[in-house]
C-alpha positions as CSV (number, residue, x, y, z in Angstrom):
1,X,-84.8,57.2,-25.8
2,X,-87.1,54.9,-27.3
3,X,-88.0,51.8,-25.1
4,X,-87.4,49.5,-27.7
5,X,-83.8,50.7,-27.5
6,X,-83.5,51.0,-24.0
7,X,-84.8,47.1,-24.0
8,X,-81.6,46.6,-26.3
9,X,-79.8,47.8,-24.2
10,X,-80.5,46.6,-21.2
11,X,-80.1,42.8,-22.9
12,X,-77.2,43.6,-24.2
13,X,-75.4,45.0,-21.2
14,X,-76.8,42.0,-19.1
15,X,-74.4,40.0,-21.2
16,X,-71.5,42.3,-21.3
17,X,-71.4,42.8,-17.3
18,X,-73.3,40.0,-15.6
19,X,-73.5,43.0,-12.8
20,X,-76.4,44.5,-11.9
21,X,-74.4,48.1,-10.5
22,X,-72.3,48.1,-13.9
23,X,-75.3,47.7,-15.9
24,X,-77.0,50.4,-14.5
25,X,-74.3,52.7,-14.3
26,X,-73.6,52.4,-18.1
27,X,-77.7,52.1,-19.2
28,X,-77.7,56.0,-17.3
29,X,-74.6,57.1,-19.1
30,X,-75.6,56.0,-22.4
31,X,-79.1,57.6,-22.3
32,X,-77.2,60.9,-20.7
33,X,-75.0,61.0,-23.3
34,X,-77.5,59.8,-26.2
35,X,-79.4,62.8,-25.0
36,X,-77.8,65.4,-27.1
37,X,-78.5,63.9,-30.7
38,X,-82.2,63.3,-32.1
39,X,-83.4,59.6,-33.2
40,X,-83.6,59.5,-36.6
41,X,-85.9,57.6,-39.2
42,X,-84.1,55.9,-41.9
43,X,-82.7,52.7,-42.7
44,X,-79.7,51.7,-44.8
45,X,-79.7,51.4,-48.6
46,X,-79.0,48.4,-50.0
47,X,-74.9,48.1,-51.1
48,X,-74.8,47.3,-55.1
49,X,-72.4,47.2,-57.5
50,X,-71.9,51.0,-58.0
51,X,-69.5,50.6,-54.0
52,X,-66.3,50.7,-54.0
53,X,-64.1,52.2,-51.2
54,X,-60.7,53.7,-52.2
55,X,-58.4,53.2,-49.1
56,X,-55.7,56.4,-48.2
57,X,-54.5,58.2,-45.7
58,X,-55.0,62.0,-45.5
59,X,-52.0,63.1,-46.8
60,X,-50.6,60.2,-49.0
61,X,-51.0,63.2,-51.9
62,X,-49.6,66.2,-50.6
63,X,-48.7,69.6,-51.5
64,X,-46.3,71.9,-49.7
65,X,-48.2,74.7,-47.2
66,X,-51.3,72.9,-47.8
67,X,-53.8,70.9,-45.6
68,X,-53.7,67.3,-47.3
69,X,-57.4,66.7,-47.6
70,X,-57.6,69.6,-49.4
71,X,-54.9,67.7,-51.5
72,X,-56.7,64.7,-51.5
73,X,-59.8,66.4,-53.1
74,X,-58.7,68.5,-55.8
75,X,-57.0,65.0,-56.5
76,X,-60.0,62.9,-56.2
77,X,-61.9,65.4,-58.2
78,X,-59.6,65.9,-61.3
79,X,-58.8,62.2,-61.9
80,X,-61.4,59.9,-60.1
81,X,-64.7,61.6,-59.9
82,X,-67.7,59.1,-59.1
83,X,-65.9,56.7,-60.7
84,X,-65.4,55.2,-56.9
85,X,-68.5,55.2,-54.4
86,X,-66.5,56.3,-51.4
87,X,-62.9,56.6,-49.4
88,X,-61.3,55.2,-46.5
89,X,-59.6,57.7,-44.5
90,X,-57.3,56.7,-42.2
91,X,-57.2,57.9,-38.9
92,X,-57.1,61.5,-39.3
93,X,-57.0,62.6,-35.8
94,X,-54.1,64.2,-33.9
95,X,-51.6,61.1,-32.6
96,X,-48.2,60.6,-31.5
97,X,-46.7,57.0,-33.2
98,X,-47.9,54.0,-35.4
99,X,-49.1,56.7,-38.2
100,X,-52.0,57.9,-36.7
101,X,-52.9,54.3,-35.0
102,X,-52.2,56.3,-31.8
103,X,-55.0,58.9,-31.4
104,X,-54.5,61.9,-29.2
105,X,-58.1,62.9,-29.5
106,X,-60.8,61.3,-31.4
107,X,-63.1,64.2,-31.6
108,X,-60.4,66.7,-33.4
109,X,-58.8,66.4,-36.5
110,X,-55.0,66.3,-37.2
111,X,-54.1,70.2,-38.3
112,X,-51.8,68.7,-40.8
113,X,-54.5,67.4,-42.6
114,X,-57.1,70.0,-42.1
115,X,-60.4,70.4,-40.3
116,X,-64.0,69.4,-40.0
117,X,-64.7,71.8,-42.5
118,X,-62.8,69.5,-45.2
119,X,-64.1,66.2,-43.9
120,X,-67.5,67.9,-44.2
121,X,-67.0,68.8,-48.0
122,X,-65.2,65.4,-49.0
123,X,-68.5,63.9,-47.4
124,X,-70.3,65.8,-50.1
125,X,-68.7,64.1,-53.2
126,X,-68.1,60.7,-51.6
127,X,-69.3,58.4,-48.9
128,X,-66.4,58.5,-46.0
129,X,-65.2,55.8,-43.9
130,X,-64.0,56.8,-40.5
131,X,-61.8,54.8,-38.2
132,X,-62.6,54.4,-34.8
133,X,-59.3,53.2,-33.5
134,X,-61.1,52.2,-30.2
135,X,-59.1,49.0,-29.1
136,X,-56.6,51.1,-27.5
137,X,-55.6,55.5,-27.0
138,X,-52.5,57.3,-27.0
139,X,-50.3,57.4,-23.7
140,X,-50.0,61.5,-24.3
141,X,-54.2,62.0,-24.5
142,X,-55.8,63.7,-22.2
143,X,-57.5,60.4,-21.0
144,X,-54.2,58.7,-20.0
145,X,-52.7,61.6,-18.5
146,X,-55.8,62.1,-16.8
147,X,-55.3,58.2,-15.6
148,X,-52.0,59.0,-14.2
149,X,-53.1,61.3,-12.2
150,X,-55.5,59.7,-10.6
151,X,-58.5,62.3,-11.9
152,X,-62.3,61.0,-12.9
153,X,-63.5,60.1,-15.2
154,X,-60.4,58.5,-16.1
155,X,-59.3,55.7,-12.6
156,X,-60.9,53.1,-14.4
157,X,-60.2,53.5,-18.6
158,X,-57.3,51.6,-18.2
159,X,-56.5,48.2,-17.1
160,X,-54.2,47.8,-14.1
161,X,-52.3,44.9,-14.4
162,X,-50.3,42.4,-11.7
163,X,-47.2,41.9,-13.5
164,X,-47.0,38.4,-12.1
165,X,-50.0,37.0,-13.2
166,X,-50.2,34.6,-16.3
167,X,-50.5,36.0,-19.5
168,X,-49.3,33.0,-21.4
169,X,-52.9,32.3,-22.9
170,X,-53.4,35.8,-24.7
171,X,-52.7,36.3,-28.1
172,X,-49.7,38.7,-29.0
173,X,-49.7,40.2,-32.4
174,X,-46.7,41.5,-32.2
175,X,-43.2,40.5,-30.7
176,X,-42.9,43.2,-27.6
177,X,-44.4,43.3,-24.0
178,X,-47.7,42.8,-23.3
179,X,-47.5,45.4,-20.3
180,X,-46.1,48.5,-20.0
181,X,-44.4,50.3,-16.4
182,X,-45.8,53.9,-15.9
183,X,-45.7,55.9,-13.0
184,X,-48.6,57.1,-11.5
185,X,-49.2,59.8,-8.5
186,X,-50.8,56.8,-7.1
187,X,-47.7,54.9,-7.1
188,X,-46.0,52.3,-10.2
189,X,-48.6,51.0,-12.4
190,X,-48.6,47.9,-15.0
191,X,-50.4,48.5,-18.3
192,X,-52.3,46.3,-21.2
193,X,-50.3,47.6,-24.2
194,X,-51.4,45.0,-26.8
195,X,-49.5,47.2,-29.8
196,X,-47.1,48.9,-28.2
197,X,-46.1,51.0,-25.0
198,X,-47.7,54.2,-26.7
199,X,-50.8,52.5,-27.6
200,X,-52.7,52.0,-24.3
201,X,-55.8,49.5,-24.4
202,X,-59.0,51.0,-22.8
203,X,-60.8,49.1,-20.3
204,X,-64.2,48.5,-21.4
205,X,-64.8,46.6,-18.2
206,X,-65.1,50.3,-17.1
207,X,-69.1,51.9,-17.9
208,X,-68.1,55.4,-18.4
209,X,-65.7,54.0,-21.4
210,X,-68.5,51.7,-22.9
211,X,-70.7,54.8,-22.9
212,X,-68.2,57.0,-24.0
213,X,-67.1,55.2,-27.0
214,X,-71.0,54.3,-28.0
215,X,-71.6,58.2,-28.0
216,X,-68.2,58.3,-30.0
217,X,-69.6,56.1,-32.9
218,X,-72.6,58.2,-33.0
219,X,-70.7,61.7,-33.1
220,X,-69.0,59.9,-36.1
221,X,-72.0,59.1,-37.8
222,X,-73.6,62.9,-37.7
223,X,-70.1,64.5,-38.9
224,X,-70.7,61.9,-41.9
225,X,-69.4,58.8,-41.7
226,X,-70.6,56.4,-44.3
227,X,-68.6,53.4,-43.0
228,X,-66.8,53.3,-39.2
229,X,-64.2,50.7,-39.8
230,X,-63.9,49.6,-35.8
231,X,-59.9,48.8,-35.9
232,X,-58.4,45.7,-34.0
233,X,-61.8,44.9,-32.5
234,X,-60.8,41.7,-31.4
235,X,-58.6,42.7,-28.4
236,X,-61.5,44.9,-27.2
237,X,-62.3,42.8,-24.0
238,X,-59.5,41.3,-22.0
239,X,-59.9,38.0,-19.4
240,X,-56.9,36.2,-18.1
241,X,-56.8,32.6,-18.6
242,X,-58.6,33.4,-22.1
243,X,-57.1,34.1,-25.2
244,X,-58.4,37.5,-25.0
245,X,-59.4,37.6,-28.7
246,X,-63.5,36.9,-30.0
247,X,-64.8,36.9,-26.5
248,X,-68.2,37.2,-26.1
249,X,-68.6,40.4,-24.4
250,X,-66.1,42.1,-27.8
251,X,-69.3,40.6,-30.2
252,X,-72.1,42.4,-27.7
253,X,-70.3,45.5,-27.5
254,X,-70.7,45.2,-31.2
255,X,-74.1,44.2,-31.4
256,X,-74.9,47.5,-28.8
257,X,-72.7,50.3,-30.9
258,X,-75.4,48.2,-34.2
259,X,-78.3,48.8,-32.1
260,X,-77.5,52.4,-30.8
261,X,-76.4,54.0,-34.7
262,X,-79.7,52.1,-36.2
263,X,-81.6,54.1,-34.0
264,X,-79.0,58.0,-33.8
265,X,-77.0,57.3,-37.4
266,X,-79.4,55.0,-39.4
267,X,-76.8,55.6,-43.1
268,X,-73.8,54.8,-40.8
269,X,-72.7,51.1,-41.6
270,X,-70.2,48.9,-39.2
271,X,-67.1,47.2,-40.7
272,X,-65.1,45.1,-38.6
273,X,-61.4,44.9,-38.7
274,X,-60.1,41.3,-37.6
275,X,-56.8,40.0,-38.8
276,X,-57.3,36.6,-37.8
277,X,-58.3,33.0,-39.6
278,X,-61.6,33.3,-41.9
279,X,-63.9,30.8,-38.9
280,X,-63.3,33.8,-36.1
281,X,-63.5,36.6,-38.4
282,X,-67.3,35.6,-40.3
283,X,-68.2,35.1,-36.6
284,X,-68.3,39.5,-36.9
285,X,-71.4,39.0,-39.0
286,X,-73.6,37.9,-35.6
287,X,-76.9,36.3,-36.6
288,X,-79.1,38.0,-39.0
289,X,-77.4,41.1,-39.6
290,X,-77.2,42.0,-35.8
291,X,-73.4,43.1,-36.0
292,X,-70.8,44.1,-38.3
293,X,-72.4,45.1,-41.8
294,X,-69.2,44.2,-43.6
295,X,-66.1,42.5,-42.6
296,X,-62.9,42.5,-44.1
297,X,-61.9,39.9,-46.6
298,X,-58.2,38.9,-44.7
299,X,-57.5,35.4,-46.7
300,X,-58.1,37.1,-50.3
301,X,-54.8,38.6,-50.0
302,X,-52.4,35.6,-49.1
303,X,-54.5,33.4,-51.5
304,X,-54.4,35.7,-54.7
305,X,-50.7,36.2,-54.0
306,X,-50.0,32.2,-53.6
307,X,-52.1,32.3,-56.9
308,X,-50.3,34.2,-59.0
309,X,-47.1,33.4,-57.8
310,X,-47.4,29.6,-58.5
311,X,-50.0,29.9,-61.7
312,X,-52.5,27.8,-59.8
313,X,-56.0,29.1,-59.3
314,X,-56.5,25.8,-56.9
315,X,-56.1,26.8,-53.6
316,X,-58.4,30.5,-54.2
317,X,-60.8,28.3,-56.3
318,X,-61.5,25.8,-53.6
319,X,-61.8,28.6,-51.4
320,X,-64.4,30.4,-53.1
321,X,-66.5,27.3,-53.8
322,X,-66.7,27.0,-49.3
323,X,-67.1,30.5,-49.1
324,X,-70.6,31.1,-46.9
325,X,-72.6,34.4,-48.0
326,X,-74.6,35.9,-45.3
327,X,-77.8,37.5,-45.8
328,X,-79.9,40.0,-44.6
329,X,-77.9,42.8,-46.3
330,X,-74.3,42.4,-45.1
331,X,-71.8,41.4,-47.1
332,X,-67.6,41.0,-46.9
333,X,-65.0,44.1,-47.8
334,X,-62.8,42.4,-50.4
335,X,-59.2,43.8,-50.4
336,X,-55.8,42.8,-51.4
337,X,-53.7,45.9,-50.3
338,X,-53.6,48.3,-47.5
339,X,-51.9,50.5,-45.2
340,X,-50.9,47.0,-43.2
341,X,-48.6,44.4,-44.8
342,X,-50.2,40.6,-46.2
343,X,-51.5,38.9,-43.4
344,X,-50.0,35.1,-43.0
345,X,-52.2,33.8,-40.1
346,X,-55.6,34.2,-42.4
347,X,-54.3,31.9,-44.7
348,X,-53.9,28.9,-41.9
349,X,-55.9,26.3,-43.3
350,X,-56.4,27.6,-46.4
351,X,-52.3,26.7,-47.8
352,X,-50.1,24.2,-46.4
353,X,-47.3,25.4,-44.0
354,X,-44.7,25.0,-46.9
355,X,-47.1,27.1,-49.3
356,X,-47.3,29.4,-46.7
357,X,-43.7,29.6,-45.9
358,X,-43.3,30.2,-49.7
359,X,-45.0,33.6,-49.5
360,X,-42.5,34.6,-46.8
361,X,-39.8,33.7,-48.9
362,X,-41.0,35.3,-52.1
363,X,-41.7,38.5,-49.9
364,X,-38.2,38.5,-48.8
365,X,-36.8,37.7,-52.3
366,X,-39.2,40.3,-53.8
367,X,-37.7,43.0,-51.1
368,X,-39.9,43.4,-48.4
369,X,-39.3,42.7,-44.5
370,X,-41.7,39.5,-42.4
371,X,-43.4,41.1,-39.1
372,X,-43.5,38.6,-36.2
373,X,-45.7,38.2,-33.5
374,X,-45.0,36.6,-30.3
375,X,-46.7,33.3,-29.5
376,X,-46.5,33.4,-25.9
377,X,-44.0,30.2,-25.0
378,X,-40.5,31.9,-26.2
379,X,-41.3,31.3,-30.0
380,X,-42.1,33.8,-32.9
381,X,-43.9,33.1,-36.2
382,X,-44.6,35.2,-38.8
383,X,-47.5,37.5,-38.6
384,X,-47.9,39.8,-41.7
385,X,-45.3,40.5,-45.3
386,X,-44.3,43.9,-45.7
387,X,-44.2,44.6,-49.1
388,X,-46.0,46.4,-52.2
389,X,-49.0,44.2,-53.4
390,X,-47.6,44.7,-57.2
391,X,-44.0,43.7,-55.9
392,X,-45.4,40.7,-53.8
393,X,-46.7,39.4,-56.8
394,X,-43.4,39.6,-59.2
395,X,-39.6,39.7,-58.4
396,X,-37.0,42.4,-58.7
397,X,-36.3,39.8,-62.3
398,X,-39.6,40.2,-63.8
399,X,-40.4,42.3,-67.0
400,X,-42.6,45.3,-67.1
401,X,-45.2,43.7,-68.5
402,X,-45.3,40.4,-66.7
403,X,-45.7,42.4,-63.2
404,X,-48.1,44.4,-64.2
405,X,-50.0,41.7,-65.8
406,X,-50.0,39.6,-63.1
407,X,-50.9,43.3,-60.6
408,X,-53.8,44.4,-63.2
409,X,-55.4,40.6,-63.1
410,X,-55.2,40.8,-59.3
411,X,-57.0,43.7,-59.1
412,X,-59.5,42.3,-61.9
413,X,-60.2,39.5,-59.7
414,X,-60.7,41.9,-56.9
415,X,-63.6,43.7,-58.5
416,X,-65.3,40.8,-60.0
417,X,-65.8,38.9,-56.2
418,X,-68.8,38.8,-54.5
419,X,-68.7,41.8,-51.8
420,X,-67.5,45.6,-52.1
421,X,-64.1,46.3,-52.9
422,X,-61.6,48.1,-51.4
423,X,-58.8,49.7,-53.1
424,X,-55.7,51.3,-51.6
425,X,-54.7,54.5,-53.0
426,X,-51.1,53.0,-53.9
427,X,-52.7,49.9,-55.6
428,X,-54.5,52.4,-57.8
429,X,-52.0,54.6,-58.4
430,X,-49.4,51.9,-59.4
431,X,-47.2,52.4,-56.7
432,X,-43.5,49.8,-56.1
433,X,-41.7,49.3,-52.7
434,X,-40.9,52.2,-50.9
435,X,-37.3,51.8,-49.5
436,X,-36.5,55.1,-48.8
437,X,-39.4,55.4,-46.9
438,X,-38.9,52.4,-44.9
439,X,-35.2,53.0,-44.2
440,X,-35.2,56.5,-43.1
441,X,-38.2,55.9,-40.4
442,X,-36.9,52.1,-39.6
443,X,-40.7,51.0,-39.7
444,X,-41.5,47.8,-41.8
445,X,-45.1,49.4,-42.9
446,X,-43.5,52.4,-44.6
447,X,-42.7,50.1,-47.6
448,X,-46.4,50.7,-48.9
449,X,-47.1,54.0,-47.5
450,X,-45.3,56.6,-49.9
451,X,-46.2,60.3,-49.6
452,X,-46.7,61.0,-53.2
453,X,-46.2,64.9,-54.0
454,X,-49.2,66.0,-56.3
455,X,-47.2,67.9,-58.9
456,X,-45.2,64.8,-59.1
457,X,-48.4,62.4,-59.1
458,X,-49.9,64.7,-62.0
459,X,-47.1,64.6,-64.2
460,X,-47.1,60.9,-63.8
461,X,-50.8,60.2,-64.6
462,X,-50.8,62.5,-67.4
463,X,-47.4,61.4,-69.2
464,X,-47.0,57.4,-70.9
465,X,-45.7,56.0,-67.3
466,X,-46.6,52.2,-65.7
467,X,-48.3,54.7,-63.4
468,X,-50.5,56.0,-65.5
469,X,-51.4,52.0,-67.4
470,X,-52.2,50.9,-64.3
471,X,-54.4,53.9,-63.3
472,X,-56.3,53.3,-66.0
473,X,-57.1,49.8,-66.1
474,X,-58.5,49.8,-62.7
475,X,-60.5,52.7,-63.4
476,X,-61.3,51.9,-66.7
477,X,-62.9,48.2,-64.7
478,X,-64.6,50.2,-62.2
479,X,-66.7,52.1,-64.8
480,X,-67.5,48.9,-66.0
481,X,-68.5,47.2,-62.9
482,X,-70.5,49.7,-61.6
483,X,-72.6,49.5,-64.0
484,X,-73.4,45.7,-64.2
485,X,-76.0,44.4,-61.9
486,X,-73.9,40.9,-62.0
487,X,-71.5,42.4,-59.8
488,X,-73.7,43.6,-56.9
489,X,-72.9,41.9,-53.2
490,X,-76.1,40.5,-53.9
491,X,-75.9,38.3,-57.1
492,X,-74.8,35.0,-56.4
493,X,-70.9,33.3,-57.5
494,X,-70.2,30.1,-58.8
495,X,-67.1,28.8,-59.5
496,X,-66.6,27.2,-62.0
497,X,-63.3,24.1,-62.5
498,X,-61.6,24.5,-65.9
499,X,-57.8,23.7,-65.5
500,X,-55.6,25.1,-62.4
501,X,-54.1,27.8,-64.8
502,X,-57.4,29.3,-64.7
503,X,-59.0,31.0,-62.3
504,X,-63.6,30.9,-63.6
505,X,-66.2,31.6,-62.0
506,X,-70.3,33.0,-62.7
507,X,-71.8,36.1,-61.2
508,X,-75.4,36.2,-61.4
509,X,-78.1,38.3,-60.2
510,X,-81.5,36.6,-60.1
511,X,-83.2,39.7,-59.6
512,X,-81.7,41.3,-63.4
513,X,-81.5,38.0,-64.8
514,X,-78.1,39.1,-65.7
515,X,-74.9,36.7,-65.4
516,X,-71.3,37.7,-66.3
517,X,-68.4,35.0,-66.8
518,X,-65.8,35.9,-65.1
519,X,-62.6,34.7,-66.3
520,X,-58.9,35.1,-65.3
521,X,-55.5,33.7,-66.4
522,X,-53.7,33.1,-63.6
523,X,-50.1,31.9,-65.5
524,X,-47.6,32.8,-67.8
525,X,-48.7,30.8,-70.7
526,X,-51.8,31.4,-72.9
527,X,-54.2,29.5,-72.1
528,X,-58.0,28.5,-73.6
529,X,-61.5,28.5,-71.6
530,X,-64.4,26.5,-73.3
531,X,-67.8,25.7,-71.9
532,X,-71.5,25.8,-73.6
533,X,-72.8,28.7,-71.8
534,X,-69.5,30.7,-72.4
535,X,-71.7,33.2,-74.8
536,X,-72.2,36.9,-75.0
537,X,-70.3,39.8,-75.4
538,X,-67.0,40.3,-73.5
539,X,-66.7,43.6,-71.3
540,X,-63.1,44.6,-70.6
541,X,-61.9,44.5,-74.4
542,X,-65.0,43.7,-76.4
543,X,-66.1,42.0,-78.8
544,X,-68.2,38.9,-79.0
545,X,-67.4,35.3,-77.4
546,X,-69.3,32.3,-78.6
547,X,-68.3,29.1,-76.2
548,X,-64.7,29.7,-76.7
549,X,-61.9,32.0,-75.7
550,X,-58.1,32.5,-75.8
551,X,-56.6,34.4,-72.7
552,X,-53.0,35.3,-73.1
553,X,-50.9,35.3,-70.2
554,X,-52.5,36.8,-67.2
555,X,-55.6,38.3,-69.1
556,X,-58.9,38.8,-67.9
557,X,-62.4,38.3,-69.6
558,X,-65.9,39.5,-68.1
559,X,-68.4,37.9,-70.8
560,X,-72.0,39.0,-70.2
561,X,-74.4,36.5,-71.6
562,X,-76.5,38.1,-74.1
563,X,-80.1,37.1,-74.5
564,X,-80.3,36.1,-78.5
């Protein structure tokens, strides 16, 4: 190990343990087992405009008798191609609940889905984001088991806990006990189960785990992980009469998995997963690119929705104008849809308590279900909507062509933001509420995560479908983007304040020289943009604009100034 690591290290665990015994015990399990994988040379490349991340799980395209990332590639191949950068998978690996939030084993990958073997040939055509569901393990793994039986290395992964301490400070995302009753050969024990009683949090208190999971990240990164998307990293470090959220030693941990994958997985980027108000989650950044290298966009979602359904770009554009862009190569994932519902608590601040309260509403109007989360002193408030994005956005009364208006400018705005987009695979593929799904398995979630049959999906994309319109269109912008220099993380955004209905603002690169308008009616009315620089040639439709355009209801312009 290089000493300019192990000096990394050492600083880093100093800060994590304040304990001289913990911090050597986990410096000589790191370099053991760093031992096995060769530094490497190498350093990042830059993210541009040409990233994109489609978001799915394994299986979300399936066909009978068939591994679904086997699915999932003859899909990606036949109707995507390199029109999108790389894909989010899911968690992949064997688990028992929470669909696949539960890992059994991180090292394996779910049979049902395939092998190695088919991750290793998906990472050929795309870059691949793994998850490293690290806040918390399965209570059937061999870890936890091993726990409960008192065996090494396992009497310390977990965190014992006296049921009758205070837990009134820590931050519950959901509405069920924080601890969970097991019994051990060692007699009763009290769990941390922040997400449920299946989901068991892992006590990085403990050495052998720290070292454990940092080898974990790097085993990741040589079986060709892109991205590692490190899932509810907030909770990762618990102290009672603390919040147990942002704590300083979560943000080193961090910092150490940064330092250790430069130096064993240099092409393997962090992303941070924090479903929190925007103030804690930048804090992922660090200082100068010493943590995450992206981190999820959480208010975009409950601010576009608010957006579109008032037909006020206010809120969003006063957002954007406070919006700080770090440097030094790191940049925000943008998304509006995924696997999880719409987030409330990232919009605190951002809309009033009424505004906010509308989006519940609307959700519940629109047909979805409100998740709650427990606040610690008997009361609940609402934590996250669980609906379709394309259904949040327009009721069960609105016209075919006014929801997918409204959905195809959403996802416009989406790909013209400063960062890299992320797609979800049900986004893209045009997908509406799933109420079967959510009704037969009795989970809230299951109302945006349809298992589409291929056969099905191919007729559907191939025939004149609202499917296959929306498909399209977001492809059809992708191509675009990707090749505009405007649009890379780098090039700068200014928004720009025309009237509420609209929703402007300028990307320019200073490098290229090159700026694109970016314009987007957010109402139901036409409406008419006009400014002195407004000149050049418009992308999404063509043709040329010269300081003036109409946008119909809930149209979308990129003009790229031309140089005359």
């Amino acid at each position: 190990m290089k000493i300019e690591l192990k000096e990394k290290i050492e600083k880093r665990l100093r800060i994590i343990y304040s304990d001289g015994k913990r911090e050597r015990q986990a410096a000589e399990k790191l370099e053991e087992y760093l031992s096995k994988y060769g530094e490497k040379d190498g350093k990042n490349t830059g993210l541009s405009e040409r990233d994109s991340i489609l978001i799915t799980y394994g299986d979300t395209i399936f066909e009978e008798g068939k591994p679904g990332l086997e699915s999932l590639g003859k899909f990606l191949e036949r109707f995507v191609g390199n029109t999108i950068e790389s894909v989010h998978l899911l968690p992949m690996y064997p688990y028992t609940s929470d669909d696949g939030f539960s890992v059994t084993d991180y090292r394996e990958i779910n049979p049902e889905l395939g092998t190695w073997e088919h991750i290793r040939k998906l990472s050929g055509s795309y870059g691949l984001m793994f998850d490293a569901v690290i806040n918390h393990i399965s209570k059937s793994s061999a870890w936890f088991q091993g726990y409960l039986q008192n065996q090494e290395p396992y009497r310390d992964y977990f965190i014992t806990c006296d049921p009758k301490a205070d837990y009134s400070a820590v931050t519950r995302p959901r509405a069920l006990p924080l601890l969970t009753k097991f019994d051990a050969v060692t007699g009763e024990k009290y769990l941390w189960t922040t997400f449920s009683e299946d989901q068991i949090d892992l006590n990085f208190g403990c050495p052998k785990l720290l070292a454990e999971i940092m080898e974990l990240l790097v085993f990741y990164g040589s079986m060709g992980a892109k991205f590692i998307r490190l899932d509810a990293v907030g909770f990762m470090w618990k102290e009672l009469g603390t919040s147990c959220m942002h704590l300083p030693q979560t943000h080193e941990i961090i910092k150490l998995a940064k330092d250790i994958l430069n130096v064993y997985a240099p092409d393997t980027r962090i992303i941070t997963e924090t479903n929190v108000p925007h103030k804690d989650n930048i804090r992922y950044f660090g200082q100068h690119g010493d943590e995450a290298d992206l981190v999820y966009q959480f208010p975009l979602p409950p601010l576009v929705m608010h957006t579109f359904l008032t037909g006020n770009a206010e809120a969003v554009s006063g957002w954007l104008e406070g919006l700080d862009f770090p440097g030094g190569g790191v940049s925000y994932f943008n998304f509006l849809s995924s696997h999880d519902g719409i987030g409330i608590r990232p919009a605190q601040g951002l809309l009033t308590e009424k505004e906010q309260e509308n989006l519940v509403k609307a959700a519940l109007r629109h047909g979805g279900e409100v998740s709650y989360k427990d606040n610690g002193d008997g009361t609940k408030s609402p934590y996250e909507l669980n609906i379709n994005y394309q259904d949040a956005l327009a009721g069960p009364e609105a016209s075919d062509g006014e929801r997918i208006g409204k959905f195809l400018a959403a996802q416009t705005l989406l790909l013209s933001l400063r960062g890299v987009p992320g797609i979800y695979i049900h986004s893209l593929l045009g997908s509406r509420n799933d109420y079967y799904g959510k009704a037969v398995s009795g989970i809230p979630r299951r109302i945006n995560r349809e298992r589409l049959p291929y056969d099905y999906l191919e007729r559907m994309l191939t025939e004149d479908t609202n499917r296959k319109r929306i498909f399209d269109a977001v492809l059809a912008r992708l191509r675009i983007r990707r090749e505009e220099s405007a649009f890379s993380p780098e090039a700068i955004q200014q928004v720009k304040r025309l009237r509420p209905e609209i929703l402007a603002f300028v990307r320019e690169n200073e490098r290229t020289e090159e700026r694109i308008h970016v314009l987007i009616n957010v109402s139901g009315s036409a409406q008419e943009a006009a400014y002195e620089e407004l000149k050049g040639r418009e992308l999404i439709k063509g043709g040329m604009v010269l300081g003036r355009i109409r946008l119909d209801p809930w149209e979308c312009a990129w003009v790229k100034e031309e140089r005359l």
